[in-house]
Backbone bond lengths (Angstrom), bond angles and torsions (degrees), N, CA, C in turn:
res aa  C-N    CA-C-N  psi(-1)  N-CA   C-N-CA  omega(-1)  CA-C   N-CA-C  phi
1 X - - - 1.436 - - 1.522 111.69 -
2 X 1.458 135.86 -2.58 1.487 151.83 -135.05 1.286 113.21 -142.71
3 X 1.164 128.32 11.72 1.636 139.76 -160.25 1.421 104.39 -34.34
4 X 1.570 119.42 -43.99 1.490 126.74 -160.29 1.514 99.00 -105.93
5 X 1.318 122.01 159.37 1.531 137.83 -172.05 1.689 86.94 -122.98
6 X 1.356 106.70 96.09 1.420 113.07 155.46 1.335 111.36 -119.86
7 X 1.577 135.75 145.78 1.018 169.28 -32.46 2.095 87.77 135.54
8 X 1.428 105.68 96.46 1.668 111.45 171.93 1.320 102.91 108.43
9 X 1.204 122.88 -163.86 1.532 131.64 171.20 1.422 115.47 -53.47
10 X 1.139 101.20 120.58 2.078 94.56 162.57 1.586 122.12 -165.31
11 X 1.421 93.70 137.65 1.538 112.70 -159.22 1.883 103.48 -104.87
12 X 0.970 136.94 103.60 1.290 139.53 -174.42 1.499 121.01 -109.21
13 X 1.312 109.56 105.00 1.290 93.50 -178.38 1.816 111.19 -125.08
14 X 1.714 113.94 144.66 1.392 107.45 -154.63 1.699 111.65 106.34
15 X 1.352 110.12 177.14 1.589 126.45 -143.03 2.113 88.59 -114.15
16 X 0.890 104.44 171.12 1.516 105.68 178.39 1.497 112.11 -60.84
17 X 1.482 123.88 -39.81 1.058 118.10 175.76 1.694 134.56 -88.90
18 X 1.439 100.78 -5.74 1.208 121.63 -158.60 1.425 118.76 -136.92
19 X 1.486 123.03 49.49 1.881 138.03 -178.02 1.006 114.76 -113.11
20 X 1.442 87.05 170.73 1.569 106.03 166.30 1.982 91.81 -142.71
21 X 1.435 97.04 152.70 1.442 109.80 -166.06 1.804 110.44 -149.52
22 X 1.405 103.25 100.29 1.342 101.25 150.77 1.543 141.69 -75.13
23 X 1.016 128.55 98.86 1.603 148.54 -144.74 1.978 108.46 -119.66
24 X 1.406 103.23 122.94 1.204 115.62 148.44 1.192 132.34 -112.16
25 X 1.264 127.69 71.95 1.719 132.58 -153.89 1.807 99.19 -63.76
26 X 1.250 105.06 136.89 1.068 134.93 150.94 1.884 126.41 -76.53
27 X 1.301 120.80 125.20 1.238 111.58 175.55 1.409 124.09 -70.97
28 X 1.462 158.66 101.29 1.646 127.14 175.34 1.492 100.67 -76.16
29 X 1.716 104.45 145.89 1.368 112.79 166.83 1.488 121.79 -74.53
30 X 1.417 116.96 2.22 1.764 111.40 169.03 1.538 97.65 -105.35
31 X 1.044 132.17 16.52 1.681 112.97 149.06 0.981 118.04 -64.83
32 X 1.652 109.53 128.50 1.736 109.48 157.85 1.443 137.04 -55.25
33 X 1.408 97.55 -7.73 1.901 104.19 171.38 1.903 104.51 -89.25
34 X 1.397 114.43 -41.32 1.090 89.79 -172.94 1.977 102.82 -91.11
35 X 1.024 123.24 -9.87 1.159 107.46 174.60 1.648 112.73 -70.47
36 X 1.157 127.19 -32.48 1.518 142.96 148.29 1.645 116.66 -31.89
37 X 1.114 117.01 -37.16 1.247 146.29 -155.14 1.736 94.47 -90.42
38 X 1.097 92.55 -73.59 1.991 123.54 -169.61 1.930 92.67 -54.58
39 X 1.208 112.88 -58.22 1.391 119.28 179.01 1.543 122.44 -37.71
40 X 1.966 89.64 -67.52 1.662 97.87 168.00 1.740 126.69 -42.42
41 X 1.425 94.45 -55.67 1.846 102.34 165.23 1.161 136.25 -42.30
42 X 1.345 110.04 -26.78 1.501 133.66 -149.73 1.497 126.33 33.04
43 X 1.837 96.88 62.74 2.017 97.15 169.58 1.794 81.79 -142.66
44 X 1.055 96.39 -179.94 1.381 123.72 -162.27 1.746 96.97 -88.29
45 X 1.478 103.26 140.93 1.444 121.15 -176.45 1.433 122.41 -25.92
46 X 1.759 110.08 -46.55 1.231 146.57 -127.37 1.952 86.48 -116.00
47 X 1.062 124.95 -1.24 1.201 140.66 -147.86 1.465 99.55 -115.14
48 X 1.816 117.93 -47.08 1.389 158.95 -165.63 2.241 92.43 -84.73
49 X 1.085 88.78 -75.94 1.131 107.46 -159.23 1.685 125.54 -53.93
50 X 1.407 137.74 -169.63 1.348 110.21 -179.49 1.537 115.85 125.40
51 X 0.776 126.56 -178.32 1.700 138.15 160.63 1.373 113.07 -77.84
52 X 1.474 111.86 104.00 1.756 119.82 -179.06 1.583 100.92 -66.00
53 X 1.507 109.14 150.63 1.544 116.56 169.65 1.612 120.56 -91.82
54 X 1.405 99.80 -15.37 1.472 116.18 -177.06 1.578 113.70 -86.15
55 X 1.582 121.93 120.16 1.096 122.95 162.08 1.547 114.10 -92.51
56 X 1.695 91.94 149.66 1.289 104.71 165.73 1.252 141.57 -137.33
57 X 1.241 141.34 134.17 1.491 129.53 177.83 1.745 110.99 -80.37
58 X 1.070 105.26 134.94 1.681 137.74 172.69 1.646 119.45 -97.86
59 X 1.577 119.15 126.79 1.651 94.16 -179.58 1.522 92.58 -148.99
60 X 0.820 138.23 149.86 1.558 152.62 161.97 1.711 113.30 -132.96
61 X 1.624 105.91 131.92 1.186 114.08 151.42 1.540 115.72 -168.30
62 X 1.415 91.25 154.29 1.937 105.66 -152.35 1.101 108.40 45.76
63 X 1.161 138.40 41.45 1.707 124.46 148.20 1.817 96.31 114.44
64 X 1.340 110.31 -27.45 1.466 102.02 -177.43 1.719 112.17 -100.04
65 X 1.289 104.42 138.29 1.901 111.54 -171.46 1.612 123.16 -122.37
66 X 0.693 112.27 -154.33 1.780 112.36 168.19 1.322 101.59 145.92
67 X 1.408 109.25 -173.98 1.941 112.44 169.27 1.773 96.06 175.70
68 X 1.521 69.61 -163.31 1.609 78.07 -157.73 1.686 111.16 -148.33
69 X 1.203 99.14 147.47 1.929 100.59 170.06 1.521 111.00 -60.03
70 X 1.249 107.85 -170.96 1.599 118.13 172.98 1.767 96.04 -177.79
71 X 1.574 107.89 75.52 1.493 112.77 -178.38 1.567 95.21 -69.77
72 X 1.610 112.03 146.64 1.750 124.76 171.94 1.757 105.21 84.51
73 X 0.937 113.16 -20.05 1.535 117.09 170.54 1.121 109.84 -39.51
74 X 1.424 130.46 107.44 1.858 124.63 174.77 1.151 103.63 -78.73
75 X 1.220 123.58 -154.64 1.647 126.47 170.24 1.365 110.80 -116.27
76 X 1.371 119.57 5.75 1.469 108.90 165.60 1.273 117.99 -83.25
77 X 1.484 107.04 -36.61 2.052 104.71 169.42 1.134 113.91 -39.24
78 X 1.546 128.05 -90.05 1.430 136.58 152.55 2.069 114.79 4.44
79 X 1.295 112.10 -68.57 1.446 122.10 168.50 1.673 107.64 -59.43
80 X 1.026 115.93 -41.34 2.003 107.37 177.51 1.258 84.45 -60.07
81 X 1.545 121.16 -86.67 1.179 122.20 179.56 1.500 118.76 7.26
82 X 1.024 132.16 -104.12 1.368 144.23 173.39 1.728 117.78 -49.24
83 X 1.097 107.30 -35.75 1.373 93.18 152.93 1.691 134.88 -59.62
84 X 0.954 109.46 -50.29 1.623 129.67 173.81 1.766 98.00 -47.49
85 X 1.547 97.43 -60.36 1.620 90.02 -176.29 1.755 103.38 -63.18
86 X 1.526 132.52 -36.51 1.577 101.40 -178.43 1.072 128.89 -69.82
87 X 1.222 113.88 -11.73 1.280 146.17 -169.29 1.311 107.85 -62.53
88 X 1.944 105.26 -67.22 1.670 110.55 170.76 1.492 107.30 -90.97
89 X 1.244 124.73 10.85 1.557 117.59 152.82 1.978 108.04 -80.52
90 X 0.917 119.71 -52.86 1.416 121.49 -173.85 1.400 116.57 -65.42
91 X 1.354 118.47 -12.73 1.549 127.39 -177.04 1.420 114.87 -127.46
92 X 1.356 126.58 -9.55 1.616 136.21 152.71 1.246 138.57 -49.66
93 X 1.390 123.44 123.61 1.635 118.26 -164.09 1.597 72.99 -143.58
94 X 1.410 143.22 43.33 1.108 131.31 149.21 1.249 115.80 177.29
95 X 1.392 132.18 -156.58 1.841 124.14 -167.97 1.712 99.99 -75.03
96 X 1.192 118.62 147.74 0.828 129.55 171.33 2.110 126.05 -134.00
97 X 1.289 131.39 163.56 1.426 100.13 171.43 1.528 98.07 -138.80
98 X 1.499 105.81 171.90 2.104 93.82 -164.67 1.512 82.52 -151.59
99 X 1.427 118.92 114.90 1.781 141.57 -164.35 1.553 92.58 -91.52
100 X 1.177 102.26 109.27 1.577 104.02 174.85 1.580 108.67 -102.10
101 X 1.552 111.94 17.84 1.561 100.43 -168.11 1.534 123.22 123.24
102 X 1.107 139.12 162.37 1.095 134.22 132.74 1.509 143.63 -10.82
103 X 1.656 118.20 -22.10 0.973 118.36 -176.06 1.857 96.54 -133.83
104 X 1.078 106.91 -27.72 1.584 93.22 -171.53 1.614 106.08 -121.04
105 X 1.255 128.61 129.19 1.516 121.54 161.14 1.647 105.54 -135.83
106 X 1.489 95.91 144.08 1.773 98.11 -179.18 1.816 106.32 -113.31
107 X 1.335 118.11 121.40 1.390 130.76 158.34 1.400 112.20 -77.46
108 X 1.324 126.24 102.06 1.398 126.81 167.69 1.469 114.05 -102.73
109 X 1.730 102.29 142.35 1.405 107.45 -177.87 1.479 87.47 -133.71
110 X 1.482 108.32 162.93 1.919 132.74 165.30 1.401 91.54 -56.49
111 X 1.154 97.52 148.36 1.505 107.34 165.28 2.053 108.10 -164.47
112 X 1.308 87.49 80.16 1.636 89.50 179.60 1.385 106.73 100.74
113 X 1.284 117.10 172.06 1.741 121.97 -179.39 1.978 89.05 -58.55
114 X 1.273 96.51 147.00 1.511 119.84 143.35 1.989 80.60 46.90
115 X 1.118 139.43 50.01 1.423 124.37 166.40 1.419 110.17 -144.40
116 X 1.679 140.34 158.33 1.057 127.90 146.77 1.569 106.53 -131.48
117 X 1.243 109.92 171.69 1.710 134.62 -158.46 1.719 79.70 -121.40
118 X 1.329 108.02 151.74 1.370 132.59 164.10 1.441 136.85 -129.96
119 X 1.213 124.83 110.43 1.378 102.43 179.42 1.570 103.43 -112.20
120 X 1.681 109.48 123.04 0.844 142.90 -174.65 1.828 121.92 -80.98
121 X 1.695 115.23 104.09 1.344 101.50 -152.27 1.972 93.71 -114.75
122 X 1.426 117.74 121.96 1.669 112.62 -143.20 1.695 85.71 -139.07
123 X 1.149 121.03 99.39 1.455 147.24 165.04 1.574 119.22 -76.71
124 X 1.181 137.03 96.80 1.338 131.87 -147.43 1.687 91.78 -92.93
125 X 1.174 123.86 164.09 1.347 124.00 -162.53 1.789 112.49 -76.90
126 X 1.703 98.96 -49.67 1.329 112.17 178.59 1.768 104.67 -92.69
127 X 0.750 133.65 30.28 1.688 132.20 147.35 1.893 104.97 -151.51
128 X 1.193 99.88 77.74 1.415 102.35 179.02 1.748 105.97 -81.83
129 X 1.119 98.75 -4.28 2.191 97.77 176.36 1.177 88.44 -72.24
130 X 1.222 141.90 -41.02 1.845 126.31 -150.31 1.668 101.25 -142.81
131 X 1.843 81.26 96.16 1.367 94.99 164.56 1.326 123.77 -77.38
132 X 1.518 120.44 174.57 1.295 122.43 156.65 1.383 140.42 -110.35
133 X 1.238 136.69 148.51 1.332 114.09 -179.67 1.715 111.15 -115.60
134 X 0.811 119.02 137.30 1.945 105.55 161.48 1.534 116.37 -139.99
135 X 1.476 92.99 134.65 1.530 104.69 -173.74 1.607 110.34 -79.37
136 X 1.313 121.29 150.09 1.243 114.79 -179.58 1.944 97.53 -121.92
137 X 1.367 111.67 141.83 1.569 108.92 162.06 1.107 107.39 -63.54
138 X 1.628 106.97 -174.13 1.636 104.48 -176.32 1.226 113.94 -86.37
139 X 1.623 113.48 134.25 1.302 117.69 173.56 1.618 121.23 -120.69
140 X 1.763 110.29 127.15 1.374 127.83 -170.04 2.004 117.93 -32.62
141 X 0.848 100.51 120.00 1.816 117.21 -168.92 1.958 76.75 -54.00
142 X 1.135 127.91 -54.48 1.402 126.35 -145.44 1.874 102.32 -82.51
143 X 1.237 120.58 -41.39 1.168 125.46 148.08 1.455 138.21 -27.43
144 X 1.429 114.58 -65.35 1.585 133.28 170.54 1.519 107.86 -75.94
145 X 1.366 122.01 -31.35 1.365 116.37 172.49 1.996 103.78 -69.06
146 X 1.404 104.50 -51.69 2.022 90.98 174.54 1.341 104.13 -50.89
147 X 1.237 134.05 -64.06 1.587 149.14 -165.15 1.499 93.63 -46.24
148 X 1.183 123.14 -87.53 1.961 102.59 174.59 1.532 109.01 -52.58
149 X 0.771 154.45 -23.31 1.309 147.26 164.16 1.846 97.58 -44.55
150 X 1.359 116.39 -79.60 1.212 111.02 -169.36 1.662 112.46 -83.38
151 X 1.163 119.21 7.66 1.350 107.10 150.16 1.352 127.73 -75.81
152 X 1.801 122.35 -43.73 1.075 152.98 -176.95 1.877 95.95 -48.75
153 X 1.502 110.34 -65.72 1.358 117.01 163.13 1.476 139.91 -49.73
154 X 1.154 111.86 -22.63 1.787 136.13 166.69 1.812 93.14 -64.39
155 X 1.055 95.18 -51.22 1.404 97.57 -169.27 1.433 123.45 -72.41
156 X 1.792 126.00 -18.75 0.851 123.85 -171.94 1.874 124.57 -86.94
């Protein structure tokens, strides 16, 4: 459910090639970009680094990706968010959909014993004419329920 190694909160939903990802990146101070970074400025790595305030959405499908900021985003949006979906993941015996907003909404359908498929519909703020869509294969009810589990907890 985790394809990407981000650094802070992160909610992944979908196959390595085929997500959508709510992300609060974290900086580490032994990266060579932000120590690069920290240098140019002139303050110390550790100065750079930290718990980012900026959320973002992440999306890939068939090979093509992009994303986007989400300036003012607290961390309770993001947490409804994912709650709502375990919510109608843990109590679903059929399609369901979970309104994340303006930019993100998830259509879930069954897909196999104990699985659902998602199609993920992700409206970027500054080009709201051209949305995106990405399909996800089926992914394990028991899986995405730990995965908000320990996102939900990142957050607390």
């Amino acid at each position: 459910m985790s394809p990407l190694a981000v650094g802070g909160p992160a909610l992944f939903i979908g196959t390595e090639t085929d997500y959508v990802a709510l992300v609060r990146p974290e900086l580490d101070p032994e990266d060579p970009g932000v120590r690069r970074a920290a240098e140019q400025a002139g303050v110390a790595p550790e100065e750079l680094a930290g718990s980012g305030d900026t959320w973002a959405v992440l999306f890939e499908h068939g090979g093509e990706g992009d994303g986007f900021e989400l300036p003012g985003v607290r961390d309770a949006e993001p947490a409804g968010l994912a709650q709502l979906l375990r919510d109608e993941l843990a109590a679903a015996s059929g399609p369901f959909t979970v309104d994340g907003g303006a930019v993100l909404r998830l259509d879930a359908r069954p897909s196999g014993a104990d699985a659902y498929a998602f199609t993920a519909h992700v409206t970027p703020p500054d080009d709201a004419g051209t949305p995106r869509t990405v399909e996800t294969g089926p992914l394990p009810v028991a899986g995405l329920l730990a995965d908000l589990d320990a996102f939900l907890g990142s957050l607390a």
